[in-house]
C-alpha positions as CSV (number, residue, x, y, z in Angstrom):
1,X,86.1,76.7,68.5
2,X,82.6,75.2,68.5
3,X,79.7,76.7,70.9
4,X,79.4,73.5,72.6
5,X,83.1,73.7,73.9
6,X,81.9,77.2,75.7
7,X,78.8,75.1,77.9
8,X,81.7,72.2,78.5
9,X,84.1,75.4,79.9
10,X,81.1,77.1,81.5
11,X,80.1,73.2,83.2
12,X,83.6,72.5,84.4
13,X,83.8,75.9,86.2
14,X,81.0,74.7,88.5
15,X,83.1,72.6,90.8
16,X,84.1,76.1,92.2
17,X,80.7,77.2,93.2
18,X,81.5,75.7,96.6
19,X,84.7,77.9,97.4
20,X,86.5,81.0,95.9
21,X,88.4,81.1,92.6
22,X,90.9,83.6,93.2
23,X,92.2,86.0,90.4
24,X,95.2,84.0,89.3
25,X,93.2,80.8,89.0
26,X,90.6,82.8,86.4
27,X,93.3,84.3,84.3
28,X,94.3,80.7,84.1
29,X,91.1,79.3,82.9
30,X,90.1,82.3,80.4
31,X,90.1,80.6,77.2
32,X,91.2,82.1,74.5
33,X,88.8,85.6,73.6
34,X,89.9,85.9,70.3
35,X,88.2,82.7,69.7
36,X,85.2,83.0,71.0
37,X,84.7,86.4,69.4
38,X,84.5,84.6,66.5
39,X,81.3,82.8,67.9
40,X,77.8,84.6,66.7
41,X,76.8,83.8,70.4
42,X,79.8,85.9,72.1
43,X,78.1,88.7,73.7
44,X,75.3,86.1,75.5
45,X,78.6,83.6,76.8
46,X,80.6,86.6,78.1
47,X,77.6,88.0,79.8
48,X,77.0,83.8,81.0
49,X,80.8,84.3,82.4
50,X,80.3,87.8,84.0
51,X,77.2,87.1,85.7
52,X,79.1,83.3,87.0
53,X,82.0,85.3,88.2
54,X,79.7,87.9,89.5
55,X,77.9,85.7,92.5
56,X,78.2,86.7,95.6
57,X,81.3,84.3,96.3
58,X,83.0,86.3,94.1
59,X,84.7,89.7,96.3
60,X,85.8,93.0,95.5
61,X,89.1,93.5,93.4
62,X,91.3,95.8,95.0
63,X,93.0,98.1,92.0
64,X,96.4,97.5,93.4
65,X,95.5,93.9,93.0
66,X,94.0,94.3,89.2
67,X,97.6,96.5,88.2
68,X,99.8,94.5,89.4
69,X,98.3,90.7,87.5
70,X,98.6,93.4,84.9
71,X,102.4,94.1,85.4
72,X,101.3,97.9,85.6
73,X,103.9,99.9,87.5
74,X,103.1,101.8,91.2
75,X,104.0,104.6,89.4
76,X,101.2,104.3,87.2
77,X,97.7,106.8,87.9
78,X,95.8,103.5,88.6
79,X,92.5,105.0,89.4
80,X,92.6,107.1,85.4
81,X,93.5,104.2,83.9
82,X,91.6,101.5,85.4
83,X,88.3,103.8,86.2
84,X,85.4,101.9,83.9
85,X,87.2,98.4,85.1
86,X,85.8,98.7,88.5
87,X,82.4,99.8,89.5
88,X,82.1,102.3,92.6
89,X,79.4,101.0,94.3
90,X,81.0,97.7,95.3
91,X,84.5,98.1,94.2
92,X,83.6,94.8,91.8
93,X,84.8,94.0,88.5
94,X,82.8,95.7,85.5
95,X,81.0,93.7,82.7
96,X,83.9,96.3,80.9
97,X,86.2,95.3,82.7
98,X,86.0,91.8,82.8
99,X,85.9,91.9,78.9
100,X,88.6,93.7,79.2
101,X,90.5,91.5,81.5
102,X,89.9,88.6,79.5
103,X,91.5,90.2,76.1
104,X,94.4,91.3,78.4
105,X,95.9,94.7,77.8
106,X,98.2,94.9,74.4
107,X,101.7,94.9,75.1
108,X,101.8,98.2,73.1
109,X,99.6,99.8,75.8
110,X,100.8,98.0,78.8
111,X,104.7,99.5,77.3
112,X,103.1,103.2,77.4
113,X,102.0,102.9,81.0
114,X,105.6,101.5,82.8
């Protein structure tokens, strides 16, 4: 995947900047990770997307909310598991968590946790 296709993501997302992107529509957009891992510039654009999804228009994830897009199961210790996703000042999405959003939880882990 070339650089350039990152800014054209990063450009299209600005429609939203006038209402809310709720978490189903960003798990739809996320490109694929893998890919842009393989960019030199991947730290710099997932820090670009972090601080995007971080404006103010952006709210607080609820953990429920974050565990169940997941599949994670209620009986699951959400708050041990999830901890460094969520930041306790705010109750807003990590720059670890986000990253780790975006790469999805391996199906190997997510199998260990229902």
């Amino acid at each position: 995947m070339k650089e350039s296709r990152v800014q054209d993501i990063l450009v299209s997302l600005s429609a939203l900047q006038y209402r809310r992107m709720d978490l189903h529509e960003f798990c739809a957009a996320v490109v694929s990770v893998h890919q842009l891992e393989a960019l030199d510039r991947w730290e710099q654009h997932a820090r670009s997307a972090y601080e995007y999804f971080e404006k103010e228009v952006n709210r607080a994830i609820v953990i429920d909310e974050l565990a169940s897009e997941l599949g994670l199961s209620p009986s699951v210790p959400l708050h041990v598991i999830l901890q460094d996703w969520i930041r306790y000042t705010d109750g807003k999405l990590s720059f670890l968590g986000f990253v780790k959003l975006l790469h999805g939880m391996s199906s190997r882990s997510l199998s260990k946790m229902r």
